[in-house]
Backbone as numpy.savetxt, mean C-alpha at the origin, in Angstrom:
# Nx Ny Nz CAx CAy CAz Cx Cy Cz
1.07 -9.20 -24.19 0.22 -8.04 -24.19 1.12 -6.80 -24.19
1.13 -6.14 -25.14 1.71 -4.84 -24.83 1.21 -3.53 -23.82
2.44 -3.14 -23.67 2.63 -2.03 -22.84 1.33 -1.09 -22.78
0.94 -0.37 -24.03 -0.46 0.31 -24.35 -1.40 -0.64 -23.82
-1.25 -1.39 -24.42 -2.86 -2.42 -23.75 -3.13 -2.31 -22.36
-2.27 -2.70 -21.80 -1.84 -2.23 -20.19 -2.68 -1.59 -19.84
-2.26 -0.15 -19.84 -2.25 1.05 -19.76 -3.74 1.14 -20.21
-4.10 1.06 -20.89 -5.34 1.12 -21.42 -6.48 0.17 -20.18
-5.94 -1.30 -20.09 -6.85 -1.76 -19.04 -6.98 -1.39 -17.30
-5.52 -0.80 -17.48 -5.27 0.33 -16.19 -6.32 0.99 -16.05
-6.37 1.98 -16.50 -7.16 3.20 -16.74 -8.78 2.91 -17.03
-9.29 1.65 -17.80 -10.65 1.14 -17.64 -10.91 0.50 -16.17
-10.07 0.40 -15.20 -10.32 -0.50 -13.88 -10.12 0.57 -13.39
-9.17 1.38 -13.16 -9.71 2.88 -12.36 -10.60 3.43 -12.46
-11.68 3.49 -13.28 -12.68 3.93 -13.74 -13.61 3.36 -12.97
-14.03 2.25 -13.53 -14.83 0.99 -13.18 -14.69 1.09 -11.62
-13.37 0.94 -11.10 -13.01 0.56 -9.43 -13.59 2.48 -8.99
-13.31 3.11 -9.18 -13.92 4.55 -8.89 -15.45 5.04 -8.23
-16.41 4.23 -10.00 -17.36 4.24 -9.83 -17.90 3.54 -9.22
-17.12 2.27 -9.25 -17.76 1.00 -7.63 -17.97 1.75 -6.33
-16.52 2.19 -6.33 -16.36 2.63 -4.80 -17.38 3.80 -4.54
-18.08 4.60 -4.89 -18.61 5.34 -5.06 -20.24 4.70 -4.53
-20.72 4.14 -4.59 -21.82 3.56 -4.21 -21.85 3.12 -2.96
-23.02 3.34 -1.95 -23.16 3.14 -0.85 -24.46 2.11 -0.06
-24.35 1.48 -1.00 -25.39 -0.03 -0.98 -24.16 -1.28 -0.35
-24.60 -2.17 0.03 -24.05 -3.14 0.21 -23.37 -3.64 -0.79
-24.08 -4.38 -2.03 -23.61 -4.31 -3.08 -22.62 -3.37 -3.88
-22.58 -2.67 -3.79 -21.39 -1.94 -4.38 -20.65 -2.20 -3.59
-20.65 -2.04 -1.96 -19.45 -2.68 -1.19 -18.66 -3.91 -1.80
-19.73 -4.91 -1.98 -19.13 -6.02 -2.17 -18.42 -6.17 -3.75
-19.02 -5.75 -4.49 -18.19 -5.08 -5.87 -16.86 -4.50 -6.20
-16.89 -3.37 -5.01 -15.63 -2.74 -4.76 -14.51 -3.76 -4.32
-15.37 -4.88 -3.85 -14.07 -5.75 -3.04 -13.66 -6.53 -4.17
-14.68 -6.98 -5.12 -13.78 -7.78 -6.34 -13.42 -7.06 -7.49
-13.48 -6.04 -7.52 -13.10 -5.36 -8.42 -12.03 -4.46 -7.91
-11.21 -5.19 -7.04 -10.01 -4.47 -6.24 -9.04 -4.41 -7.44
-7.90 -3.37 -7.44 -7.28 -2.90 -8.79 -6.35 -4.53 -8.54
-5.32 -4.62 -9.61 -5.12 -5.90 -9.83 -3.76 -5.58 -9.27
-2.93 -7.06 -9.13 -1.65 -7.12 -7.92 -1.23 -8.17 -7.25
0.26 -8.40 -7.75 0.48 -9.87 -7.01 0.25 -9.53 -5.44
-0.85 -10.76 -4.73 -0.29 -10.88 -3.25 0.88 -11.08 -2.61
0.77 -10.09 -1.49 2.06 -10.00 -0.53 1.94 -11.62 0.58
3.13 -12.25 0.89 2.80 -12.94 1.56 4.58 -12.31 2.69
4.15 -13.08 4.30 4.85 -12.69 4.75 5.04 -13.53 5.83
6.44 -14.03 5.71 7.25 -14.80 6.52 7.91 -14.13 7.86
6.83 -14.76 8.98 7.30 -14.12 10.42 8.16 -14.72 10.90
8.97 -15.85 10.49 9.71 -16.36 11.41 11.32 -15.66 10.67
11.89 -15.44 9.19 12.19 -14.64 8.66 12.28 -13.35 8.20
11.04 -13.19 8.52 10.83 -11.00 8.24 10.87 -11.14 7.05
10.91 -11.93 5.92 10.98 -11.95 4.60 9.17 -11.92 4.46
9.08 -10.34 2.98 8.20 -10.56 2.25 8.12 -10.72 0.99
7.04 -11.47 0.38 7.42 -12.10 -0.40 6.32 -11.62 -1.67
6.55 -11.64 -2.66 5.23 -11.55 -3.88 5.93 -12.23 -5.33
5.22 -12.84 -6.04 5.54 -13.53 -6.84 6.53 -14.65 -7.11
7.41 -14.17 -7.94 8.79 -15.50 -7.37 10.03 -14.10 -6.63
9.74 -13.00 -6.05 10.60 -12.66 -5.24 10.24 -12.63 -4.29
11.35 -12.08 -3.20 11.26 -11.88 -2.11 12.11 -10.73 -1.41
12.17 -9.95 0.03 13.15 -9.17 0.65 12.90 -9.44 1.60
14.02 -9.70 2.71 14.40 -9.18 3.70 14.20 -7.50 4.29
13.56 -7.55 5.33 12.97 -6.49 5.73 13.76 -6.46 7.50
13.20 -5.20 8.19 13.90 -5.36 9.43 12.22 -5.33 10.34
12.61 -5.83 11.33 11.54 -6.43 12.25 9.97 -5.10 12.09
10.75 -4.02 12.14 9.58 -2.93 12.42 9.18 -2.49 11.07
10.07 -3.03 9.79 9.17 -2.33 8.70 8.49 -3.71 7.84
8.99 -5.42 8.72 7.70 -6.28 8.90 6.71 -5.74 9.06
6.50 -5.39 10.32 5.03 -4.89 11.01 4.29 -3.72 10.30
5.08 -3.05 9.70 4.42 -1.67 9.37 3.81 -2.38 8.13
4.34 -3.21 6.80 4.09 -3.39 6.09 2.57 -4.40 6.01
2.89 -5.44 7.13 1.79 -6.44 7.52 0.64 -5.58 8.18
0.76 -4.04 8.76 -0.37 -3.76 9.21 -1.22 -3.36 8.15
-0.19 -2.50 7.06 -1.37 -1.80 5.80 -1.75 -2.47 4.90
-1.03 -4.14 4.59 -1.44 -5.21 4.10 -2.69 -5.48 4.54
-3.26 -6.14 5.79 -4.08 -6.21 6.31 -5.25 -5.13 6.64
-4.96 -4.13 6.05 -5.92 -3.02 6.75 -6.94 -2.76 5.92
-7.99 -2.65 6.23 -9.29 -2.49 5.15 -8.28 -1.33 4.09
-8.68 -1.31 2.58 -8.00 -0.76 1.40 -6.57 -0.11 1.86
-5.67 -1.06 2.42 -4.52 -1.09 2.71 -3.99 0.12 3.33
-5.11 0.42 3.69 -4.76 2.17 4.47 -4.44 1.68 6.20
-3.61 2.81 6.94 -3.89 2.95 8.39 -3.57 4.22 8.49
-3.93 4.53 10.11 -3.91 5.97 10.79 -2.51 6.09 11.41
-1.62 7.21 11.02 -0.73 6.90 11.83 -0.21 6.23 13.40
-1.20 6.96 14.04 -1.57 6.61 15.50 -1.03 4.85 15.15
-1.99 4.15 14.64 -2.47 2.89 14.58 -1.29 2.18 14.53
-0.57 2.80 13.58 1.05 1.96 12.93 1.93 2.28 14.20
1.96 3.71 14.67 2.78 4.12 16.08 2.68 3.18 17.06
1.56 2.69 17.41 1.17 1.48 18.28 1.57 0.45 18.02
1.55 -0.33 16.83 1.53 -1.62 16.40 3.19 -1.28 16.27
3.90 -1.28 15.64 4.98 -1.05 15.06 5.97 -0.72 15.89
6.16 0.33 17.00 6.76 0.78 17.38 6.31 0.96 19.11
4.87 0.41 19.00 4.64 0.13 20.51 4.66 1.76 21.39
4.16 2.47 19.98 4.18 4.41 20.72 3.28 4.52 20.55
2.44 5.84 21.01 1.51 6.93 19.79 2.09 7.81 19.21
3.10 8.08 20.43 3.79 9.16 19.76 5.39 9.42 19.29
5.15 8.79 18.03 6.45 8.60 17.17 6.42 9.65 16.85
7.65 10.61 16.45 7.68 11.90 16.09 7.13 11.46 14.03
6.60 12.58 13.38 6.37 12.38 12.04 7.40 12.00 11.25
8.76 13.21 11.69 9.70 13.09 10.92 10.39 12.03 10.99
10.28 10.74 11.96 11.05 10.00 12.17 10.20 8.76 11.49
8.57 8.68 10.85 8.04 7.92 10.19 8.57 8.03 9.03
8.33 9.25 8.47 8.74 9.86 7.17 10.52 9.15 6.51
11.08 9.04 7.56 12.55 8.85 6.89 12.56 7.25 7.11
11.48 6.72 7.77 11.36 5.18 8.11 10.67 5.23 6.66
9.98 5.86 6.15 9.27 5.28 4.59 9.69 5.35 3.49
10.64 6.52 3.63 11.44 6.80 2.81 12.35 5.95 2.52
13.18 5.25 3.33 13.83 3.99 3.55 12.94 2.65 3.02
12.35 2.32 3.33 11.64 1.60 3.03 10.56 1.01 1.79
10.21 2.44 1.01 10.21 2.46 -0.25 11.26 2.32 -1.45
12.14 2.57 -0.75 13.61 2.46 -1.82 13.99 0.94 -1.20
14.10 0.25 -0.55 14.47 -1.28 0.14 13.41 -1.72 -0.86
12.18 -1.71 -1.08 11.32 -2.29 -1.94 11.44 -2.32 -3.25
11.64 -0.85 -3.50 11.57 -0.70 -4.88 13.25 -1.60 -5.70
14.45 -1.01 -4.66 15.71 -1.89 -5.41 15.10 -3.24 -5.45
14.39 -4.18 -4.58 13.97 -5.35 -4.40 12.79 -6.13 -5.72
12.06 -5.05 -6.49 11.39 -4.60 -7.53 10.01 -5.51 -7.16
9.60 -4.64 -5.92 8.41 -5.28 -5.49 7.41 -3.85 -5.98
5.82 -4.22 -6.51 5.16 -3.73 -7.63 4.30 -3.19 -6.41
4.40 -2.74 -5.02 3.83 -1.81 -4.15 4.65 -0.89 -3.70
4.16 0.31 -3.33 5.06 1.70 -2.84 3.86 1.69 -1.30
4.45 2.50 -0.53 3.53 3.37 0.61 3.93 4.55 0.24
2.43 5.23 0.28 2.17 6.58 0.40 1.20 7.04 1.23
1.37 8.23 1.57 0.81 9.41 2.32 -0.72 9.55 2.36
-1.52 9.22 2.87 -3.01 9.60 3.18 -2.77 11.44 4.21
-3.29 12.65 3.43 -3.31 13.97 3.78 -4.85 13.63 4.19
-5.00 14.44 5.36 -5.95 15.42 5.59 -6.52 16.79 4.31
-7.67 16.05 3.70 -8.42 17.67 2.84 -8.30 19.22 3.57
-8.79 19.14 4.56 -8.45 20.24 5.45 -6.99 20.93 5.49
-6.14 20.21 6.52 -5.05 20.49 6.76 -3.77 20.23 5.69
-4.24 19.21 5.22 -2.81 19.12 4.34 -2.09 18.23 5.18
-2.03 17.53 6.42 -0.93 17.18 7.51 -1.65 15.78 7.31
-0.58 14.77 7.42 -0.16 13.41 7.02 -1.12 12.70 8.29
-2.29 12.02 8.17 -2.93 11.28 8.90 -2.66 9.67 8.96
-1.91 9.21 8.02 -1.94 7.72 7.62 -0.95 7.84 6.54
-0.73 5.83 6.17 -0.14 6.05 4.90 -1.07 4.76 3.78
-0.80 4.40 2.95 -1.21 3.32 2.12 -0.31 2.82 1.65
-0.58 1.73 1.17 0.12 0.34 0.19 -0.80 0.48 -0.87
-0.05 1.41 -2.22 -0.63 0.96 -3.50 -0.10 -0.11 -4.28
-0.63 0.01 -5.82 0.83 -0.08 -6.80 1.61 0.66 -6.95
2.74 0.76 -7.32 3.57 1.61 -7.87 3.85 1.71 -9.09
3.41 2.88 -9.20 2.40 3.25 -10.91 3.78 3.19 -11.62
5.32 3.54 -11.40 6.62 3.07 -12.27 5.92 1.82 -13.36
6.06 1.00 -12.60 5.30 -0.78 -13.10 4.72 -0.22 -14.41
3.74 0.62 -14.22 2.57 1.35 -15.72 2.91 2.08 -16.80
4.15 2.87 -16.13 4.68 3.82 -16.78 4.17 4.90 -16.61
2.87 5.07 -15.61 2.18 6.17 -15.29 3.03 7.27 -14.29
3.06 8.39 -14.35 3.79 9.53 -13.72 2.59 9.88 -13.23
């Protein structure tokens, strides 16, 4: 399948997954859940800290295990910072800047590793100030900027 085609069925499942999510019936709930955008599963080895997707794998360090297994697990792979401060690091109150350079790290450990998820930033509409983060794709993979 070429590259365009891709790209093309990209962009029809964002659509599609958009307008799912958008509905507030049960049914569309349950829609939204199979019509989740597409993506090898993460699997994750606790006795190793190794995660794993497809035929690769990385070595990770104990706390960016946990961080990764919490937004894996988290309804649409989102959490609240608070949430990860707790789980992860056993705080609430992790300073920001010291998450920030933990993700920063940690997105580049992934990406050299050429695993097809990034974490990013969930903002506050209001404020603009970093409430959470997510586990997408990492649109590189698409060619999308």
């Amino acid at each position: 399948m070429s590259r365009h085609r891709l790209l093309e069925i990209r962009r029809e499942l964002e659509v599609h997954h958009h307008a799912i999510e958008t509905l507030r019936t049960e049914e569309g709930r349950l829609l939204a859940a199979v019509m989740r955008l597409p993506g090898p599963e993460l699997r994750f080895d606790a006795d190793g800290k190794t995660v794993r997707w497809q035929t690769a794998s990385v070595r990770v360090s104990k706390k960016a295990w946990r961080f990764l297994e919490t937004l894996w697990k988290s309804p649409k792979r989102r959490a609240r910072t608070n949430r990860l401060g707790r789980y992860v690091w056993n705080d609430e109150l992790v300073r920001d800047n010291n998450i920030s350079v933990f993700v920063t790290r940690l997105n580049e450990t992934l990406r050299n590793a050429g695993c097809p998820y990034e974490i990013k930033s969930i903002r506050d509409r209001r404020t603009g100030r970093r409430i959470g983060f997510r586990l997408c794709m990492n649109q590189d993979d698409f060619g999308i900027t």
